[in-house]
MARTI-622638 format. One record per atom (N, C-alpha, C): residue in one letter; y, z, x. Coordinates in steps of 0.02 Angstrom, whole numbers, padded with zeros to 5 digits, always signed. Each point is the difference from the previous one (the first is absolute). Example, Ala and Ser with C-alpha at 12.3 -4.5 7.8 and 13.67 -1.06 7.14 Angstrom:
A-00284+00390+00660 A+00059+00000-00045 A+00060+00000+00045 S+00053-00036-00018 S+00059+00003+00042 S+00055+00037-00039 
END
This chain:
X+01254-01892+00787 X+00012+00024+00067 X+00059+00048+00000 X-00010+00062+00024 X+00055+00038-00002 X+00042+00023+00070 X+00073-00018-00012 X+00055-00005+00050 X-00022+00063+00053 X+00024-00019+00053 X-00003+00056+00041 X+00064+00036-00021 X+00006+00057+00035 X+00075+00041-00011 X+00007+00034+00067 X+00051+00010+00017 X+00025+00019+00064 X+00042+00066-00016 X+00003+00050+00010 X+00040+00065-00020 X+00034-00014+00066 X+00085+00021-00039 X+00052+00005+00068 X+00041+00063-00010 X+00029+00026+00037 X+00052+00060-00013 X+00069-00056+00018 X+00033+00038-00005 X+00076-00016-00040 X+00054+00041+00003 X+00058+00005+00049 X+00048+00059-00011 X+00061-00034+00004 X+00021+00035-00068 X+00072-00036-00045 X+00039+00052-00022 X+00066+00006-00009 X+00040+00055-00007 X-00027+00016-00095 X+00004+00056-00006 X-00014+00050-00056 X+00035-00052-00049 X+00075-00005-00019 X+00040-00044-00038 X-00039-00070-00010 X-00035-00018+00061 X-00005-00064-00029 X-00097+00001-00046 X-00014+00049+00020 X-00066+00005-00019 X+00005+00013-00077 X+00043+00038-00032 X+00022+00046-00044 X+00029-00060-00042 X+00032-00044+00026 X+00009-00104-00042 X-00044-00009-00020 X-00050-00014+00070 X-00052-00036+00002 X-00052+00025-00064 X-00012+00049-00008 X-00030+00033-00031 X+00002-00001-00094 X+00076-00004-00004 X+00047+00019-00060 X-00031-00075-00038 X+00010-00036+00054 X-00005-00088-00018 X-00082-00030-00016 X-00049+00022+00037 X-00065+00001-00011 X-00006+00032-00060 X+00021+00031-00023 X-00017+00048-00074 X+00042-00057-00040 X+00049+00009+00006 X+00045-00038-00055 X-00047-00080-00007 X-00025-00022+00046 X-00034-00073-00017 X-00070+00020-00012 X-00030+00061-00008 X-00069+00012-00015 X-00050-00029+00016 X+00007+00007+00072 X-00042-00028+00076 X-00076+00069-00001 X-00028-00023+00018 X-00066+00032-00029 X-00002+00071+00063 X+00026-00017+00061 X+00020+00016+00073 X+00063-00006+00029 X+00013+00034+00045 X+00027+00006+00047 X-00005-00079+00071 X-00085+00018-00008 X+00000-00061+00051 X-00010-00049-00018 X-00038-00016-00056 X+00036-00081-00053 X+00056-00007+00008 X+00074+00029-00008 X+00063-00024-00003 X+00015-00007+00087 X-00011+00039+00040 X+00007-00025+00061 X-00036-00039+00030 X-00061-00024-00023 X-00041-00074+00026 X+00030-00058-00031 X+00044+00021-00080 X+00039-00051-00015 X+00054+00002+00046 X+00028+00016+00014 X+00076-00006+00060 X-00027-00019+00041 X-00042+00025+00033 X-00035-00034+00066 X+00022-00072+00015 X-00047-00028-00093 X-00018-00076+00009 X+00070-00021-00030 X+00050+00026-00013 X+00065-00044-00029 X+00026+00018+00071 X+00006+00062+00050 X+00043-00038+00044 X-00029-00048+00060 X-00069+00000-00001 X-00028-00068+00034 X+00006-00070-00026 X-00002-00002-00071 X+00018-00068-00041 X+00091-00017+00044 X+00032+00066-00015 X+00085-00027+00016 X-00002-00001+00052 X-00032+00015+00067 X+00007-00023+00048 X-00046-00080+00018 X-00033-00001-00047 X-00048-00079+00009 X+00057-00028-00015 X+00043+00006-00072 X+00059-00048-00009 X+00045+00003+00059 X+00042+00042+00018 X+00042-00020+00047 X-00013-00048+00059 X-00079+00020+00013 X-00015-00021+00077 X+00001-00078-00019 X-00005-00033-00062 X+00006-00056-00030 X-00094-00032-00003 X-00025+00022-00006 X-00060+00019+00033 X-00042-00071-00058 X+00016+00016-00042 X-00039-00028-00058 X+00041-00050-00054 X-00033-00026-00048 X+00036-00042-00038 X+00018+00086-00074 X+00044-00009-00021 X+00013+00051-00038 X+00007-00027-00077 X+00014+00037-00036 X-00003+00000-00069 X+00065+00040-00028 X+00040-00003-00066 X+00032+00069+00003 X+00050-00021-00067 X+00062+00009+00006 X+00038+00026-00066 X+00099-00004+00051 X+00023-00039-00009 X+00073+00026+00008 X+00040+00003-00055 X+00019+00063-00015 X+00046+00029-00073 X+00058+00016+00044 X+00063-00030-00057 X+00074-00039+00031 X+00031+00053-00062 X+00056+00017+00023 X+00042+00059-00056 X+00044-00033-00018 X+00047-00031-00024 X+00055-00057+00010 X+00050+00012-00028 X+00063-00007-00023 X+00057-00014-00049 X+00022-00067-00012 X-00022-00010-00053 X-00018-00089-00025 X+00097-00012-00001 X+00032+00040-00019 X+00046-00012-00011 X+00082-00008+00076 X-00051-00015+00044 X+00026-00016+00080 X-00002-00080-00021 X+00054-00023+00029 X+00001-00075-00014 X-00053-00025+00058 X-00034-00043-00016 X-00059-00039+00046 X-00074+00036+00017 X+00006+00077-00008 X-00054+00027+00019 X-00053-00034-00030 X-00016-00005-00047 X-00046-00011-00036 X-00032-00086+00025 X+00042-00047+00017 X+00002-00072+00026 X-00046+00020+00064 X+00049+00049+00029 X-00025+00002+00080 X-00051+00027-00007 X-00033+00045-00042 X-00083+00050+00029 X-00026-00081-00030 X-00007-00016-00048 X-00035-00079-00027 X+00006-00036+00076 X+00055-00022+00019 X+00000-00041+00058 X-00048+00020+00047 X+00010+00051+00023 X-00050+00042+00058 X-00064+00008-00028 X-00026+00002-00056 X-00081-00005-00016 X-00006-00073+00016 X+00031-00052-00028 X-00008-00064+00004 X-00022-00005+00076 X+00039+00018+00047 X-00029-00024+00066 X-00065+00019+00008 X+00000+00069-00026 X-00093+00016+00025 X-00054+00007-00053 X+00019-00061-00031 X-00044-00032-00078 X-00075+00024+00021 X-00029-00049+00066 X-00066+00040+00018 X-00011+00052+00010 X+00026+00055+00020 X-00002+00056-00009 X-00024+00046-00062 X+00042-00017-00042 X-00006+00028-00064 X-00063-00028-00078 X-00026+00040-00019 X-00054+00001-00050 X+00035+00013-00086 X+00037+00032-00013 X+00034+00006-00048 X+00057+00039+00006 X+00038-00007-00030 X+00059+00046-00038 X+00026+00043-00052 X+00028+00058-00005 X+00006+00021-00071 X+00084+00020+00004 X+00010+00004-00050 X+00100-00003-00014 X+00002+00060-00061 X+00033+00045-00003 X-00002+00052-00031 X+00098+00001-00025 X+00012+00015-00044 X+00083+00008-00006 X-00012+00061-00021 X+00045+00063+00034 X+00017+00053+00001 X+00073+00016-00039 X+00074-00002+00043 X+00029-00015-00049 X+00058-00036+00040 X+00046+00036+00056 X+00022-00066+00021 X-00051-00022+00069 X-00049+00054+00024 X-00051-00002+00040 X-00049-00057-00020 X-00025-00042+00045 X-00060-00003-00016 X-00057+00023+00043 X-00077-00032-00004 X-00054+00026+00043 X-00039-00058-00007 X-00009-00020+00075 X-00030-00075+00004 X-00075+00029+00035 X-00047-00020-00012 X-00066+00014+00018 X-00022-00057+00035 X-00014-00005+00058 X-00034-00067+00060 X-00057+00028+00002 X-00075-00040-00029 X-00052+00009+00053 X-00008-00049+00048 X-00030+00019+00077 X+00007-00034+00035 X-00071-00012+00044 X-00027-00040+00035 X-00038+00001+00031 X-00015-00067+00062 X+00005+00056+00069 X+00029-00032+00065 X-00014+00046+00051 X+00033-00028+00064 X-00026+00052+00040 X+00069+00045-00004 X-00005+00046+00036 X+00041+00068-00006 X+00057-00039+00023 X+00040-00020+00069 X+00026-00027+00011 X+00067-00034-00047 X-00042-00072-00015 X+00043-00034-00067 X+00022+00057-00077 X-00060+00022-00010 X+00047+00053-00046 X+00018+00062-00003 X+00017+00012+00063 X+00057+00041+00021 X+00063-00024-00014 X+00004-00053+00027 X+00042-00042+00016 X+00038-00033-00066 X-00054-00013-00030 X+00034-00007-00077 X+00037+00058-00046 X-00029+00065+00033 X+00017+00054-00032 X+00096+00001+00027 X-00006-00002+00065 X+00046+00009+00033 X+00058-00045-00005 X-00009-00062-00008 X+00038-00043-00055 X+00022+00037-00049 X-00037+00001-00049 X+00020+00033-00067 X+00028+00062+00001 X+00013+00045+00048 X+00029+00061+00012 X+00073-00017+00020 X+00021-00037+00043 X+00059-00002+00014 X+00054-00049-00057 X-00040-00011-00035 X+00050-00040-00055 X+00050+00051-00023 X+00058-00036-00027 X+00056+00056-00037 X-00003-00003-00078 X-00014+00068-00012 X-00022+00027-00057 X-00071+00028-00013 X-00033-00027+00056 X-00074+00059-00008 X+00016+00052+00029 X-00015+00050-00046 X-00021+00072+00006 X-00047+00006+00048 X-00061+00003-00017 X-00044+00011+00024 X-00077-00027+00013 X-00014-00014+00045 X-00069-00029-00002 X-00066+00043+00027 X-00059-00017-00033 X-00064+00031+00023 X-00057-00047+00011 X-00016-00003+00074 X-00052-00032+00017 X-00059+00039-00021 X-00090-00014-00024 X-00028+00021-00013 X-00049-00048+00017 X-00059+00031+00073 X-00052-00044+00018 X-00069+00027-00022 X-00045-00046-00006 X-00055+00029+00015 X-00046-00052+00057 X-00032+00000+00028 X-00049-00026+00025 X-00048+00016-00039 X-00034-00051+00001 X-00065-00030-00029 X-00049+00005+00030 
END
């Protein structure tokens, strides 16, 4: 069975088309409108996450400096609370950095929330939530 297709016009400043464009080549997208039916559906997925809409799936990567007294106790402590939450872990040593890998799976909500925990600790750098819906 073959998809319907809907042709739309589109008006976007020159600069950003001239990205848009640079970036479709550089990932060797077959089209123009393949890479924008992909955006389409990633910024409807990120708005399904926010709206909390669904049970989600995803990835929180933690930047850290192991060498902060307790950090390392406290991100452990704070997974511990949301044990159900989480599917596995991965621990990477960088050098005084580390990179903690959470998969998680829940509704948007709770692991946000876990993310957001783990962000305000002292000595993380940086954190990246990463959802998908299923």
């Amino acid at each position: 069975m073959e998809r319907k297709v809907k042709r739309i016009s589109v008006s976007v400043p020159e600069e950003l088309l001239e990205e848009f464009d640079a970036l479709t080549a550089k990932k060797a997208y077959i089209s123009r409108s393949k890479a924008i039916g992909d955006a389409i559906r990633n910024y409807i997925a990120d708005y399904d996450w926010s709206e909390e809409k669904k049970v989600g799936i995803g990835t929180i990567a933690i930047l850290y400096d192991h060498t902060i007294r307790g950090v390392t106790e406290k991100i452990v402590e704070v997974q511990h609370s949301f044990h159900d939450l989480i599917s596995s872990n991965t621990h990477l040593h960088l050098d005084e950095n580390c990179l903690e890998i959470i998969t998680v799976k829940a509704d948007a909500k709770k692991i946000n929330e876990l993310a957001s925990k783990l962000q305000v600790l002292r000595g993380v750098k940086q954190t990246k939530l990463i959802t998908i819906n299923p």
